[in-house]
N, C-alpha and C positions, 0 to 999 in steps of 0.2 A: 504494500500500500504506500503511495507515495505524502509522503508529508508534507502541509504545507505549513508555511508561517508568517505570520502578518504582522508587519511594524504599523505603530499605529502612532500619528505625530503628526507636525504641520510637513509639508512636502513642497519640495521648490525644484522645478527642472524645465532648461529651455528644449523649447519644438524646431529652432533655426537661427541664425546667424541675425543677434538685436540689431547690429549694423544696417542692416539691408531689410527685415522684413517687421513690421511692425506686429504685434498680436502673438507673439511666442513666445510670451512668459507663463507660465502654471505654478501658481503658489493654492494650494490648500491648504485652510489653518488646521481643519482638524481632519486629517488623510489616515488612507491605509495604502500598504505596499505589501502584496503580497508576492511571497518568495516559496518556489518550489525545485529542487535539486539545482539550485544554484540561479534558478531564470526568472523572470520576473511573471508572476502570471498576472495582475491585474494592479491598478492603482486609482483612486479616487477617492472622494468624500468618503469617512465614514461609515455617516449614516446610511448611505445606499449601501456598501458590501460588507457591511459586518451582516447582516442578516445572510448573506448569500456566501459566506464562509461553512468548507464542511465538516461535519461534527468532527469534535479534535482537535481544530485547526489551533495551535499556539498561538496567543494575541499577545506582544509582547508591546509592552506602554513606553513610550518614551515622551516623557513629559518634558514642559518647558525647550521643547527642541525642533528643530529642522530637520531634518533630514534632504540630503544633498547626493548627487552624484559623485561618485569617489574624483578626487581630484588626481589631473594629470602635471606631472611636473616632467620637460621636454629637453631639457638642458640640464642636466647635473655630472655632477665629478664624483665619483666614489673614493677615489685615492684621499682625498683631500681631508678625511677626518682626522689629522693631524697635525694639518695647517692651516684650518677654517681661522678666522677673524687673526691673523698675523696682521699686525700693526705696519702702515708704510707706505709703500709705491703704488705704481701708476701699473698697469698692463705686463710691459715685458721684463721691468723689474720683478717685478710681484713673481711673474710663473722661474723667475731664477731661482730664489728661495724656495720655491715651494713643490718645485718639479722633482728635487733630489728625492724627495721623501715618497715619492713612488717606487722606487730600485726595491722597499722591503716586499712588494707584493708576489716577485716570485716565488717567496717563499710559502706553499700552498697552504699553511696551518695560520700563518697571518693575515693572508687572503679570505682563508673561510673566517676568521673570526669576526677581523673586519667589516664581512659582505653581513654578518647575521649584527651588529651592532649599527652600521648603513641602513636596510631595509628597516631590521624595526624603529629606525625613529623618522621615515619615512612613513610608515602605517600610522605610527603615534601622531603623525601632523596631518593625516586624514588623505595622503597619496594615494593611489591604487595602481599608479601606472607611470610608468618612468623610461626615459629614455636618458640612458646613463653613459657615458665615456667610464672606461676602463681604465688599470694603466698600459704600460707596453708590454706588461709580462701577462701571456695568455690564464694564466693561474687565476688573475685578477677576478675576468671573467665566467670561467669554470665557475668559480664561488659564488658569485653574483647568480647565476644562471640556477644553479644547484640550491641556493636557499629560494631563489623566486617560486623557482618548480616544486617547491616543498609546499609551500603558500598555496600555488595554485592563482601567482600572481602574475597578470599584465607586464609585459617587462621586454624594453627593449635595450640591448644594449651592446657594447663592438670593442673591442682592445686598440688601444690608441696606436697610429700609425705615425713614424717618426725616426726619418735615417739622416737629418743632419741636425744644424740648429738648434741642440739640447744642450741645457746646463751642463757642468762637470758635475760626476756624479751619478750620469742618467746613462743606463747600454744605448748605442741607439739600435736599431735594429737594420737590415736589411730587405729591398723592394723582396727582394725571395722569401726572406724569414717572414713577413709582414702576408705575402702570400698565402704561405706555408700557415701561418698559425691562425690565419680567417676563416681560409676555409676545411682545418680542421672544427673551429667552432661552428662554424654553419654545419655540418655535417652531423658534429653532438647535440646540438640544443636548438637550430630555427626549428620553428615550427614543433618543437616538442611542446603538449601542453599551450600553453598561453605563453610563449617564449617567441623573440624572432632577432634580429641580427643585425645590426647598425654597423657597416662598414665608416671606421672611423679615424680619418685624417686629423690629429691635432689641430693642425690648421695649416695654411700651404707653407709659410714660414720653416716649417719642418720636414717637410716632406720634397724630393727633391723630384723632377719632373719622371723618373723611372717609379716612385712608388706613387704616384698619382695616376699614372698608369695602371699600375695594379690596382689600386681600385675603382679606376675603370672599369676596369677588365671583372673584378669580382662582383659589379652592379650589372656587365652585360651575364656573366654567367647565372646570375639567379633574378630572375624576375620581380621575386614579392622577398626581399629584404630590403633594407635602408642605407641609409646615406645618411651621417651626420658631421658637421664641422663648424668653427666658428668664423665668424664674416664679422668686415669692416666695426670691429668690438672699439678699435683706437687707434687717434691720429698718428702716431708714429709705427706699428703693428702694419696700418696700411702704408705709407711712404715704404717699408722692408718690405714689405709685399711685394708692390712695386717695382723694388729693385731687381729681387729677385725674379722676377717674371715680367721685364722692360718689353714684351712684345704684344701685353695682353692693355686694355685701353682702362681694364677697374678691377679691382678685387673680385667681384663675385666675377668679372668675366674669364679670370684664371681658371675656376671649378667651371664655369661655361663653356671653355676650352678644350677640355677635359671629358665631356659630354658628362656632367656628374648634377644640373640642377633635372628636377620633374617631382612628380608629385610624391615621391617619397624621401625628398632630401629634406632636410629640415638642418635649415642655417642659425645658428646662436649668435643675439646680439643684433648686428644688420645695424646699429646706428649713425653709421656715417654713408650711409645710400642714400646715392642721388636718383632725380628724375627718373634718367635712364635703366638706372634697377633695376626701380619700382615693375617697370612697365615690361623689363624682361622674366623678373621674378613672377607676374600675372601670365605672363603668356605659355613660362611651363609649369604652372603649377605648384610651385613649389611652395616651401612654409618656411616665414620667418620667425623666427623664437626668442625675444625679448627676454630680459631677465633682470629685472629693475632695481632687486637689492643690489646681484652683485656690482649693475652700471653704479648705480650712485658709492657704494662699496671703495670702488677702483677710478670714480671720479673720469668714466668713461666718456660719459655722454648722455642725448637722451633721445630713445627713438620713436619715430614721425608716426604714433598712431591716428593721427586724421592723413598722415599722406598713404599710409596702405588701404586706408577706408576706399580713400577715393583711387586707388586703382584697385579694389577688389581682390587686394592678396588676403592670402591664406595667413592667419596670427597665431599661434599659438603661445603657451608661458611658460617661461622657468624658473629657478631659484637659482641655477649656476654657482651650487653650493659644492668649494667652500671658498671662493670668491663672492658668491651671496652667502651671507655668514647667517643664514636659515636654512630648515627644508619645509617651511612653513608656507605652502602657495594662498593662506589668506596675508600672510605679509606679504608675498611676490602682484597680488590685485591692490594690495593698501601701497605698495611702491609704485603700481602703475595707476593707478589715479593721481598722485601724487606729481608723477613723471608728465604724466599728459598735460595736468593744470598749470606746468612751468609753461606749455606753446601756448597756453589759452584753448586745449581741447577736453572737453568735460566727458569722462569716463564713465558711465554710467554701471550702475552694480550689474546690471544686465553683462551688460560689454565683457566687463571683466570674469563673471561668471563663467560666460559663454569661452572666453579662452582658457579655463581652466578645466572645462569641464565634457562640450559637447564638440566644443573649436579641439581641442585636442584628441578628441576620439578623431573625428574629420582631418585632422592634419595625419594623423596615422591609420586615416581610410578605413576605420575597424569603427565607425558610428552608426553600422547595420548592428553591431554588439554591442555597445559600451555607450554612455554619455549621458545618456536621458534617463529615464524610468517607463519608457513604454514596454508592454508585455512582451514577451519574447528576448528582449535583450539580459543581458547577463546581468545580475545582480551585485555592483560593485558599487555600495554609496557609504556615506559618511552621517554620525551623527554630530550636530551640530548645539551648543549647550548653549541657550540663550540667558543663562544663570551662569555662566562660566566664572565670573567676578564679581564681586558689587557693585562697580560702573557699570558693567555689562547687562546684570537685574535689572537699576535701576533706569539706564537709558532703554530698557527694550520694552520700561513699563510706559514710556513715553512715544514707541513706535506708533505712527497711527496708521502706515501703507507697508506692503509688502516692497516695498520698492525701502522703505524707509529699514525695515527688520533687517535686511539683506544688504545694505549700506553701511550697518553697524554690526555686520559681524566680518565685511570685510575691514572694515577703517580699528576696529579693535580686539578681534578675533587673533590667536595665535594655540598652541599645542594647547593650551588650557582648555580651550573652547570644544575640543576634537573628542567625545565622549564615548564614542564607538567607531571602530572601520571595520566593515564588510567586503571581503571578498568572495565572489559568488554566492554571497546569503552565508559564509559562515563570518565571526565572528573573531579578528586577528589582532585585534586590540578592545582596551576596554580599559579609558581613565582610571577606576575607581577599583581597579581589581588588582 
C-alpha cells in the first residue's frame, strides 16, 4: 500500500518567469502538499483536500510557516570550507591564498569528510540542488557525488580543470589527465540517481587552449551533461583574459570560440558584460549565474539584472561560497535586491524567488521535475519558520500581503529561518532535532 503524506502550512511557489508573465504567483495561507514515494500528488487549500485524503494519510502541521521549493544554489566551491570569509583582496589575489588549500583533497578520507560537513550545511540552509566546482583532484568529487547519492540528492557537479596559471602549491594537471579523470567520473556517477556532471574549467585564465579543447570535446561527447565556469567576475581577471587569448574580441567570446556556450552552460558572475553579450548569451541559450554575497565579498562589481531582463536571458543564483562567505541562498536574494537597488532596479520577492527556485530548475532544464509544487514533480521543498526570531515574529505579525511575508523572509531570513528540508518527501534536516 502506498503511503501518503500531507504537509499542511501556508505554501508559496511560482507557475513562470515574474519577469515576463504576470499572474504566477500561488501563495496559500493555509495549504496542503501532498507527498507520495517521493512525488508530489496534489496541492491546494486545505479545506478542499483534507476531506479527500485516504484513511491513514499522515497530516503532518507545520505551523507559523511557508513552505517553499527547495532552493537551488548554481555557483558554489566545495574546497573552500577552509578558506571561506579570509580577510583581504580583490579576485586574483584572493584565489592565491586560497587555491593552495585544495592540494588536501586528494587525499580521499579528507574529501569524504569534507563533502559530508559541505552538503549538510547546504541542507541546513534549505539547498536541494547545487551545482558545485570540485577541486583538481578527482577524489574531491567521488565524495561529493557519493554523499549526494546517499541523500538521494539533486546534484551537479565536475572536478576543476587547470594546467597553467595556478598558485605555488597547487598540481596542475594535464589537457590528458583532465581528460582522463572527467570522463572517468561521467562514466561512475552522471546520471546515477539524481546525479549528473559539470565539465569544469576554472576559468580560461587557467586552462590553456589544449584543455579547452578537451572540454570541448567532452560536451561534444555527451549530450545531456554540463558546462560550468566563471565569466567577466573582475576588471583585471578580464584584461588576463585578454591577454591570454589576444584573438578573441571579449571574455565570454573565448568559451564562444570554443563552441562551449548553449543551454546547458551556466556562467558564474557575468558582471562586467556588455551589450554584445547580452545578446549572444540570448541567442544560445545559455545561463548566467550571479552571486551577490561573494561580488560584494570581493568588491567585484554589480550585475545588470534589468539588462538580462531586457534581452530575455536565462538568470539563475548563487552563493559562490567561500568567496560568498554563506550557503544561505535567502542571503544570496537579500544581496541581490540589494545589488539591483544600487542601478535603481527594484527586485521584486517574486524575481528573486523565481531564481532560486523554478529559474534554476529551468537553467538546468530538469523544471518538468523540480521547482514548483505541481503534482507529478518530485518533492524537494523547504520549511520556512516565520517565528524564526523575535524581529522575525514580530514583523511577520505586521505582514499584511503575501508579497509582503515573502519580502521579509528574504530581507531577514538566514539558516535560523530553515526549519525543515525535504528531499523527495523524506526529511534531511530538521532545526530543532
Amino acid at each position: 500500500m502506498t503511503l501518503t503524506v500531507a504537509h499542511r502550512g501556508s505554501l508559496f511557489h511560482l507557475l513562470a518567469d515574474p519577469r515576463f508573465k504576470e499572474d504566477c504567483v500561488e501563495f496559500i495561507e493555509d495549504g496542503l502538499l501532498t507527498v507520495s514515494e517521493g512525488v508530489i500528488e496534489s496541492m491546494g487549500p486545505a479545506d478542499q483536500l483534507l476531506h479527500q485524503l485516504p484513511a491513514g494519510t499522515k497530516v503532518i502541521q507545520h505551523n507559523d510557516a511557508v513552505l517553499v521549493p527547495g532552493f537551488f544554489d548554481l555557483h558554489v566551491h566545495s574546497p573552500q570550507l577552509t578558506t571561506v570569509a579570509i580577510y583581504g583582496e580583490q579576485l586574483l589575489g584572493w584565489l592565491n591564498t586560497i587555491i593552495p588549500e585544495e592540494e588536501a583533497y586528494k587525499d580521499p578520507e579528507i574529501a569524504s569528510k569534507r563533502a559530508d560537513i559541505f552538503i549538510k550545511e547546504a541542507l541546513r540552509n534549505g539547498t536541494t540542488t547545487m551545482a558545485v566546482y570540485g577541486s583538481w583532484a578527482k577524489e574531491s568529487v567521488d565524495a561529493l557525488f557519493k554523499k549526494a547519492d546517499s541523500l538521494n540528492m539533486r546534484f551537479v557537479a565536475g572536478k576543476v580543470m587547470a594546467d597553467r596559471n595556478m598558485p605555488a602549491g597547487i598540481s596542475l594537471t594535464s589537457p590528458e589527465q583532465d581528460y582522463e579523470d572527467c570522463s572517468s567520473l561521467i562514466d561512475a556517477w552522471h546520471g546515477k540517481g539524481r546525479l549528473s556532471y559539470a565539465v569544469t574549467p576554472r576559468f580560461a585564465i587557467s586552462c590553456t587552449r589544449e584543455d579547452m579543447n578537451v572540454a570541448s570535446r567532452l560536451m561534444g561527447e555527451h549530450d545531456d551533461i554540463y558546462f560550468q565556469t566563471h565569466l567577466s567576475e573582475n576588471p583585471k581577471e578580464i584584461e588576463f583574459t585578454l591577454e591570454l587569448f589576444p584573438e578573441c574580441k571579449s571574455y565570454l567570446d573565448v568559451y564562444d570560440s570554443f563552441g562551449l556556450l548553449g543551454r546547458r552552460s551556466i556562467f558564474g558572475h557575468c558582471i562586467h558584460l556588455e551589450d554584445e553579450d547580452f545578446k549572444r548569451v540570448e541567442e544560445t541559450g545559455s545561463v548566467l549565474c550571479p552571486n551577490p554575497p561573494s561580488n560584494f565579498f570581493l568588491g567585484s562589481g554589480l550585475f545588470k539584472f534589468e539588462n538580462a531582463k531586457n534581452h530575455n536571458v536565462h538568470v539563475a543564483l548563487g552563493t559562490d561560497f567561500g568567496a560568498g562567505n554563506t550557503l544561505s541562498m535567502l542571503s544570496s536574494m537579500e544581496n541581490a535586491y540589494k545589488m539591483a537597488q544600487l542601478q535603481g532596479y527594484s527586485l521584486s520577492p517574486w524575481e528573486a524567488f523565481y531564481y532560486a527556485t523554478l529559474g534554476g530548475a529551468k537553467a538546468l532544464s530538469v523544471d518538468d521535475r523540480v521547482g514548483n509544487f505541481l503534482p507529478g514533480k518530485e518533492a524537494d521543498f523547504v520549511v520556512l519558520d516565520k517565528k524564526a526570531t523575535p524581529l522575525i515574529e514580530w514583523r511577520m505579525e505586521h505582514a499584511r500581503t503575501p508579497a509582503d511575508v515573502m519580502f521579509v523572509l528574504m530581507m531577514l531570513g538566514d539558516d535560523r529561518m530553515v526549519r525543515s528540508t525535504y528531499l523527495a518527501g523524506n526529511a534531511v534536516h530538521h532545526r530543532d532535532e
